[in-house]
N, C-alpha and C positions, 0 to 999 in steps of 0.2 A: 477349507473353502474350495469348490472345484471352478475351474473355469467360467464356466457360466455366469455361477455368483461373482464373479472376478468383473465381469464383462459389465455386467447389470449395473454395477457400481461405480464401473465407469464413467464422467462426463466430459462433454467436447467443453472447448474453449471459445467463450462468446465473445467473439471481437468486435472493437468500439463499431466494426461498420453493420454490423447485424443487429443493433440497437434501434431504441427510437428517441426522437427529440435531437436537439443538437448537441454537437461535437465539444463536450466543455473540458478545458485545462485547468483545474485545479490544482494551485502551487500554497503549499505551506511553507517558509523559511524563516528557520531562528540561527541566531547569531550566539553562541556558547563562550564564555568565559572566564577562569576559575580553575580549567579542567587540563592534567595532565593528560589525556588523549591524544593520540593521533586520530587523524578523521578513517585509517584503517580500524582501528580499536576498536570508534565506535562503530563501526558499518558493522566487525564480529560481531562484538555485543549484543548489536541487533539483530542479527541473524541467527545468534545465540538463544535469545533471551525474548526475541520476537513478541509473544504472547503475554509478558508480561509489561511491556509496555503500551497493549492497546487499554482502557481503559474498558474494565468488564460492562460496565454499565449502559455502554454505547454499543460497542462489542466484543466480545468474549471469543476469541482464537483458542481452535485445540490443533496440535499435533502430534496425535499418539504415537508413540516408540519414539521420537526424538524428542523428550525434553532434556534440556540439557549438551545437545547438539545442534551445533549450527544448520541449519535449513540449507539443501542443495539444492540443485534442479530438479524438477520432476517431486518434488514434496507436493502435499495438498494441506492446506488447514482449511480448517470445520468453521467456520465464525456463526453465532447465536447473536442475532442482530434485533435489539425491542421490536416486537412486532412485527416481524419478518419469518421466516419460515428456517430453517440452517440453508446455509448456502455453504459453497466451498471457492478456496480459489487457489490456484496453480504456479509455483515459482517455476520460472521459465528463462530467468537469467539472474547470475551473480559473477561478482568480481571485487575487489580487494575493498572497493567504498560503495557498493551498492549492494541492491534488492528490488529486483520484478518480479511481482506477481501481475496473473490475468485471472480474470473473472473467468467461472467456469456457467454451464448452463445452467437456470434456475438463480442466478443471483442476480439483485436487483438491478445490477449496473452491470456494461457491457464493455470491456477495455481493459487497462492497464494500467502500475502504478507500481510508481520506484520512489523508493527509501536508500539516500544517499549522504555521506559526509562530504565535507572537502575543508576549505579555506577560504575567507573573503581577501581584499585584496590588503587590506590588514594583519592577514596572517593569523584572522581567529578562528576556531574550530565552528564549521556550519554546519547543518542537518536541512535538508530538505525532504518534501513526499510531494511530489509532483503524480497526480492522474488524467489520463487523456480517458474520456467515456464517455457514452450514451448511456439512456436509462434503460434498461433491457427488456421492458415495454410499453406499453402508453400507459398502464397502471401504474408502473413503481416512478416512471417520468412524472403524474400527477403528484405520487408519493413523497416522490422527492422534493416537490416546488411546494411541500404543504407545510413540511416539517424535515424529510431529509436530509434537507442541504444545512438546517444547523446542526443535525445530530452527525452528520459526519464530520463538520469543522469543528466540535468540543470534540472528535475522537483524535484527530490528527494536531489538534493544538496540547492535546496530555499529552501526545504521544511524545512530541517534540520535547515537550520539558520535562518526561520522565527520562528521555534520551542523555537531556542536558544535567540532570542531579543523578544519574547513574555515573558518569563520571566525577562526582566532584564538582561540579562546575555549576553555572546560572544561568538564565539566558539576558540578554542583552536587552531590555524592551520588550514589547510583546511580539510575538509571533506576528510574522508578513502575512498575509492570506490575499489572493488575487485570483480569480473567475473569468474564464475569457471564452470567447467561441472561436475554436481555431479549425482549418480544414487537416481530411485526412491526409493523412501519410503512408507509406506502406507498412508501416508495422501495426497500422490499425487497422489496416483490413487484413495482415498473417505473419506472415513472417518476414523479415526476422523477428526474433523474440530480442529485443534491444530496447535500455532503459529508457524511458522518457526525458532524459537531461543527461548531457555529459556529466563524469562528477573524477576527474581527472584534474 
């Protein structure tokens, strides 16, 4: 493939402020128990194993040449989202219990989204996916408020408990989900590329 074709293929990164609609923070949290993990294990895991914890049927993640390798910065995966067109999005930060990716151009949503372990103050193994986004037009914004918004909440509520039965373990209750309109920040109009929640 020469340059050119290299270049074509290329897409920018749509940031939550080049969107439309408002600023929403979507938080998923489950509570794991059962599980010999550290909340480092699972963040590899996930960064490992990424694509098979999204739930095909919602969305289907490819990332050719790394299966089987953990996701670094600057990876792309391919997602096949019902009735949506392929879109891609961009990891753009990682570290010992997380994963950020951003939306690249052409994807419905316009922003960021980290996948994180930790600890509650009980000492039990958490997973969160926190996204800060707009709709990344006035169409996939209607899109979203038609049907969207549950098809991405059955995609990150598997994703959570395929999280939590990959190690061993159960979740605690059902999964948190909370939806808020929160103002920008600087990492939603560029850079830095930093996760959406501490997970330290």
């Amino acid at each position: 493939m020469n340059d050119a074709s290299v270049k074509s293929e290329l897409k920018e990164i749509a940031y939550a402020a080049t969107g439309s609609g408002p600023l929403l923070q979507r938080d998923y949290f489950g509570v794991i128990e059962g599980s010999q993990w550290t909340p480092e294990k699972l963040a590899e895991e996930v960064r490992t194993h990424f694509v098979d914890f999204a739930p095909k049927e919602t969305a289907a993640f490819e990332c050719p040449g790394r299966e089987g390798k953990a996701l670094k910065v600057d990876d792309e995966l391919k997602i096949h989202i019902s009735g949506i067109f392929p879109c891609k999005v961009r990891v753009v930060h990682c570290d010992d219990r997380s994963l950020t990716l951003r939306t690249l151009d052409g994807h419905p949503e316009a922003g960021r989204i980290t996948f994180g372990a930790g600890r509650d103050e009980q000492g039990r193994l958490t997973f969160r996916i926190r996204s800060r986004a707009r709709a990344g037009g006035l169409l996939h914004y209607i899109g979203f408020l038609l049907l969207g918004r549950t098809m991405q909440g059955r995609c990150w509520i598997r994703f959570i408990g395929r999280a939590a039965e990959a190690g061993g373990g159960r979740l605690v209750g059902p999964v948190h989900v909370r939806t808020e309109r929160v103002e920008e920040e600087p990492a939603d109009c560029g850079k830095p590329d930093m996760p959406t929640f501490p997970c330290d």
